[in-house]
C-alpha positions as CSV (number, residue, x, y, z in Angstrom):
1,X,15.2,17.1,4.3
2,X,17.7,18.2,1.5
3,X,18.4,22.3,1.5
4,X,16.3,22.6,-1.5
5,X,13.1,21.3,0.8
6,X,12.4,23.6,3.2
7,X,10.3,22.8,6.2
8,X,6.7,22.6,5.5
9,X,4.1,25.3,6.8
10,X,1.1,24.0,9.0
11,X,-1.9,23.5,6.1
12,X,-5.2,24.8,7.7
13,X,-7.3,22.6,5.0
14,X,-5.9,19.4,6.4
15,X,-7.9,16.6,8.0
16,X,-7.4,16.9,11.6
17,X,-7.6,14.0,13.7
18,X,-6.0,11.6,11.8
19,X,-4.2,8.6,13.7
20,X,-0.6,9.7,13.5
21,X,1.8,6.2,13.2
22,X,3.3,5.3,16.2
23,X,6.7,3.9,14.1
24,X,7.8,5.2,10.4
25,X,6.1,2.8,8.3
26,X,7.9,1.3,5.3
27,X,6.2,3.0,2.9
28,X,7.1,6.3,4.0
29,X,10.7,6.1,2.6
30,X,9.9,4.5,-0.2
31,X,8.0,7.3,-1.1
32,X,10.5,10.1,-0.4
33,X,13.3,7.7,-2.4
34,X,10.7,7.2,-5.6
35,X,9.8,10.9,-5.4
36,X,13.7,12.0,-5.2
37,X,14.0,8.9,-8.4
38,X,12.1,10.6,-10.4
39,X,13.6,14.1,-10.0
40,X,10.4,15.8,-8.5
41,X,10.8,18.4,-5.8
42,X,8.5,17.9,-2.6
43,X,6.3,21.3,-4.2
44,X,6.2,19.5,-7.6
45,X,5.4,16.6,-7.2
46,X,2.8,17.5,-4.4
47,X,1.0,19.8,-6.6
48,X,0.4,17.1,-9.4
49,X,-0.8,14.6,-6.4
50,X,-3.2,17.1,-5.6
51,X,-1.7,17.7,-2.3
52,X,-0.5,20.5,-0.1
53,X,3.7,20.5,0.4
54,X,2.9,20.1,4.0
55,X,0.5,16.5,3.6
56,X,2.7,15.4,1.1
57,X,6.0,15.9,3.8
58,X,4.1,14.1,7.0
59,X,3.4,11.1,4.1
60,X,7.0,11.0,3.5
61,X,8.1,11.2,7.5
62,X,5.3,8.3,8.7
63,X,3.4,11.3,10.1
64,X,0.7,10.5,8.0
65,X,-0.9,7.4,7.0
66,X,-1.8,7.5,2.9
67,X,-5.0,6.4,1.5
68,X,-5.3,3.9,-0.9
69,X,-6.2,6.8,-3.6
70,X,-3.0,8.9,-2.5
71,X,-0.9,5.7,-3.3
72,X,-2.5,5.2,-6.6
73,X,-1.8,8.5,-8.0
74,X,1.9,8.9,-6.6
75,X,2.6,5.7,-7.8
76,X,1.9,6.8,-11.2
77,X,3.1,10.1,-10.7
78,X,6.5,7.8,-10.0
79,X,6.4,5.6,-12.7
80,X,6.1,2.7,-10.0
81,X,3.2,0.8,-8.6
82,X,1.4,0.6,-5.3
83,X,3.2,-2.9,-4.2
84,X,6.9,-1.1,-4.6
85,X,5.5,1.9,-2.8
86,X,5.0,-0.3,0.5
87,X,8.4,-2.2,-0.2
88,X,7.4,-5.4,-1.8
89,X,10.4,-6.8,-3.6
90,X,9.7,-7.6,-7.2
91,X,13.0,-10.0,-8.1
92,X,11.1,-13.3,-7.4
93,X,7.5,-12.4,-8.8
94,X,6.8,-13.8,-12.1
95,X,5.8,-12.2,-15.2
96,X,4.8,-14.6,-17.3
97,X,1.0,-16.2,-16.6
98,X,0.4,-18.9,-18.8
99,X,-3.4,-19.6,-19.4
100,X,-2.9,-23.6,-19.0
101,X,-1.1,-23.4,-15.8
102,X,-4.3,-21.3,-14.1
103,X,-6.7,-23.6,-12.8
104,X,-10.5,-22.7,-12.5
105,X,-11.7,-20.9,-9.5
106,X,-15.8,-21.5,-8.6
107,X,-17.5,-19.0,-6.5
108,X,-20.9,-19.3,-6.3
109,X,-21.7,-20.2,-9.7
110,X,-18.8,-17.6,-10.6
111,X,-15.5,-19.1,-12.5
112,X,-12.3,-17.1,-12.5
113,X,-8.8,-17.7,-14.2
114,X,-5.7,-15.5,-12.8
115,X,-4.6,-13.4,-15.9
116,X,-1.8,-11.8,-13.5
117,X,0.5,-12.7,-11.6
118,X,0.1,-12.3,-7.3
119,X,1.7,-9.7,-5.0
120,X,1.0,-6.6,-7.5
121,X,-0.6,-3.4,-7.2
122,X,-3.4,-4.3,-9.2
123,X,-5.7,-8.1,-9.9
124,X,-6.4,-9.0,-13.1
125,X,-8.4,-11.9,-14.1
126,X,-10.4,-13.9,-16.7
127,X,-14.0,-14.6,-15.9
128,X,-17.3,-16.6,-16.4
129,X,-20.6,-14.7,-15.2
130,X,-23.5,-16.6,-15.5
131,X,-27.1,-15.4,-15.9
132,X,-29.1,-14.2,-12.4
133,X,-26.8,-15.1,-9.8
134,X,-25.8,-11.5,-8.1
135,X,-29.0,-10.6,-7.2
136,X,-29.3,-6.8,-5.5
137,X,-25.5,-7.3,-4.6
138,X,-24.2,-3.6,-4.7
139,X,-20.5,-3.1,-4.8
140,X,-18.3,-0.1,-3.1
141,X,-14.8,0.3,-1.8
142,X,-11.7,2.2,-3.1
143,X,-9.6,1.3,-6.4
144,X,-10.5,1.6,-9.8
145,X,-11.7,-1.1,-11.7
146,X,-11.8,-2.1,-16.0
147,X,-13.4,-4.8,-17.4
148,X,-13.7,-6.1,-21.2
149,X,-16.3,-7.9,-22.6
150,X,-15.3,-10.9,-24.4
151,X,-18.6,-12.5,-25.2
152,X,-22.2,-12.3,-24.5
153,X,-23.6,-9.1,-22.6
154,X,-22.8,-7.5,-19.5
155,X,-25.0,-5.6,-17.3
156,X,-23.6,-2.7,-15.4
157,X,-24.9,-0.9,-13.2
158,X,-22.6,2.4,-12.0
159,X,-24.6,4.9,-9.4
160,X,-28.1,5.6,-11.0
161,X,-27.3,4.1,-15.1
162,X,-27.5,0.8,-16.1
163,X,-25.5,0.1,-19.1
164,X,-25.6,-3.1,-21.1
165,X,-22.0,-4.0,-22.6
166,X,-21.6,-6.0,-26.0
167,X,-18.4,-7.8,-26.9
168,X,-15.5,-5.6,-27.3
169,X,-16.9,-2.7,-25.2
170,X,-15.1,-2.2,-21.9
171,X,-15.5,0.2,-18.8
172,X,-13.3,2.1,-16.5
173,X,-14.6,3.6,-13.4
174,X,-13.8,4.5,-9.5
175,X,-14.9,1.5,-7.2
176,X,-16.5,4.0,-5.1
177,X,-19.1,4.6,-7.3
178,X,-21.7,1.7,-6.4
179,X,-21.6,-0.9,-8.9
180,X,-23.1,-4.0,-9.9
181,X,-21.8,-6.7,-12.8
182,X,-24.3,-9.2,-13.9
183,X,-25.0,-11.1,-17.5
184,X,-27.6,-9.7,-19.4
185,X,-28.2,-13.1,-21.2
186,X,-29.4,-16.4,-20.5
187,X,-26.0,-18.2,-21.8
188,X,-23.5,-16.0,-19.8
189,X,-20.9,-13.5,-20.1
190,X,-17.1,-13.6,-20.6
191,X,-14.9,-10.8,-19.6
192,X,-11.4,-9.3,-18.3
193,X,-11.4,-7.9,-15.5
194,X,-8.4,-5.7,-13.6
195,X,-9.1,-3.9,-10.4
196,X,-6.3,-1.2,-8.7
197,X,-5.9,-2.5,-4.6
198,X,-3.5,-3.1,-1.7
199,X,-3.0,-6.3,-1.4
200,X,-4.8,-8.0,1.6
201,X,-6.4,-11.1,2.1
202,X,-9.2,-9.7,4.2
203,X,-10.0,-7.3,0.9
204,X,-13.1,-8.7,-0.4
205,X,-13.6,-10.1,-4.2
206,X,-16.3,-7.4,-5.8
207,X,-17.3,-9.7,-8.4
208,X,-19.5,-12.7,-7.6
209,X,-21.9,-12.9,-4.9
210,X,-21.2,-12.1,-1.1
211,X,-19.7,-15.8,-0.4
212,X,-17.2,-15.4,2.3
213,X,-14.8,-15.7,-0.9
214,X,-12.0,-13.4,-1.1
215,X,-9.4,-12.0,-2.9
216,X,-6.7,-14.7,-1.0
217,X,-9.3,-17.8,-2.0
218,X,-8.5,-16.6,-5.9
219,X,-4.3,-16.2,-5.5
């Protein structure tokens, strides 16, 4: 800790019982280097996380674990993404996806074209929904999600509103709100579709029906 960062008072708001990591994980100095990068003191840059000095310090020590939603919003607050946050090196990765190289996925009636390239902080992908095949499928778990219509209608469903979405409308909401995507018309729907997530293959897919697909079947 640099004389400029002096050590953090206890914070009686904090969570208690939360696992403490038995070795520093990686991302831990990756976030005290991208903090230090972008010329924000631990107070600052804690303040703008909506976090207390104290959190923010275990974070950067391994003490604490972050969230998914923590990473998100340091990573902007950054100017980096959630993949160099937990040290994934970016040299090799390509950025360049070029629409006849991606090859059709099918997933229960579903069809999905990578629009992004793998190992990223975020998925983004073209995709086919046809009419009446998700059912009373309800969605939740962490990220954000936006989608664009392309063509035909989309059904969404976010909490307690349903919102029908024509070509060139899009959405952008918190995954945690439950959500369903369906086609609101007999001939389909086309749409983008980019969702904010820490890569892992056991992280299920929330578009399509509950298959056993997941995010790893679609890379």
């Amino acid at each position: 800790m640099s004389p400029s960062e002096p050590a953090p008072r206890p914070d009686p708001t904090e969570a208690t019982g939360t696992p403490v990591a038995d070795e520093l994980p990686a991302v831990a100095p990756q976030l005290r280097e991208r903090r230090r990068g972008a010329g924000l003191t631990l107070e600052a840059a804690a303040a703008t996380a909506g976090l207390s000095p104290a959190h923010l310090s275990r974070l950067e020590t391994g003490r604490r674990q972050p969230s998914l939603p923590m990473l998100l919003s340091l990573a902007r607050i950054y100017g980096t993404t959630v993949s160099e946050l937990l040290g994934e090196t970016v040299a090799d990765r390509e950025s360049i996806v070029h629409g006849a190289a991606m090859d059709p996925t099918l997933a229960g009636g579903w069809t999905y074209w990578q629009a992004g390239a793998p190992g990223r902080g975020m998925q983004a992908l073209r995709v086919r929904v046809p009419y009446g095949t998700q059912g009373d499928i309800v969605r939740v778990h962490p990220g954000e999600e936006w989608l664009y219509v392309l063509s035909g209608r989309l059904r969404l469903r976010l909490g307690d509103s349903t919102h029908v979405l024509a070509p060139g409308d899009s959405a952008h909401f918190d995954s945690l709100t439950p959500h369903r995507i369906g086609a609101a018309d007999e001939d389909g729907t086309d749409l983008l579709f980019v969702h904010t997530l820490l890569q892992s293959p056991s992280t299920a897919l929330c578009l399509g029906p509950a298959d056993g697909h997941t995010l790893g079947d679609l890379r």
